[in-house]
N, C-alpha and C positions, 0 to 999 in steps of 0.2 A: 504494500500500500504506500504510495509518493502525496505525501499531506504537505510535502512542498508547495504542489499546485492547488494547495487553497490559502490561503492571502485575508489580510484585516488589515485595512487600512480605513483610521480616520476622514480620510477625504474621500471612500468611494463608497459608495453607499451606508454611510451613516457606519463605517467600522464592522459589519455584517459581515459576516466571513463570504469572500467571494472567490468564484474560480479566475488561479492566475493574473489579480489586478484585474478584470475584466468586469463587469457593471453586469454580472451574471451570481445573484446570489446561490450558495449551498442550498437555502430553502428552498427557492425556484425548483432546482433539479431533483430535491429530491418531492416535492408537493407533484411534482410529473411522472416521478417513477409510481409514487401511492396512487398514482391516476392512469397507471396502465400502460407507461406512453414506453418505448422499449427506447434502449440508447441509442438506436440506428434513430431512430424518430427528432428524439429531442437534440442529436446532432444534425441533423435534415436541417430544424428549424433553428438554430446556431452554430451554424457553419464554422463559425472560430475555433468551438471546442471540438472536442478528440476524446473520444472512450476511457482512455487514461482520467479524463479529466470524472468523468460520469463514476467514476469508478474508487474516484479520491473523494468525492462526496460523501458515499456509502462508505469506505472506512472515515473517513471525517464522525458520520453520525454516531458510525459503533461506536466512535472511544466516546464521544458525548454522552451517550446513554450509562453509560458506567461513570459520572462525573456528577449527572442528575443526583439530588437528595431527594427526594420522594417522602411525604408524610405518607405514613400507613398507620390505619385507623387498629387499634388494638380494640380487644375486649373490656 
């Protein structure tokens, strides 16, 4: 997984982690995988990016999920 090609910068989109400097957030890409849309597709419709990049998203997210604090309702 190259989490190189995900990017936080202050000036581009409000610090959102984005693909590569590019005005294309992690949430974009992954809001289109949860909608079915396949990586051939969402590179069709963003030509700039490259399956690598589709791909650093998704481990992008996994380490997130493991960072999350989650309240869990107890008994």
């Amino acid at each position: 997984m190259n989490l190189e090609r995900i990017t936080v910068d202050p000036a581009v989109m409000s610090g959102k982690p984005c693909i590569r400097g590019l005005r294309v957030t992690v949430a974009n890409v992954l809001r289109q995988l949860a909608n079915h849309r396949t990586t051939e597709q969402i590179v069709a419709a963003y030509p700039y990016l490259e399956p690598a990049d589709i791909d650093a998203c998704l481990g992008y997210a996994a380490l997130r999920v493991d960072d999350e604090e989650l309240a869990v309702s107890g008994p």
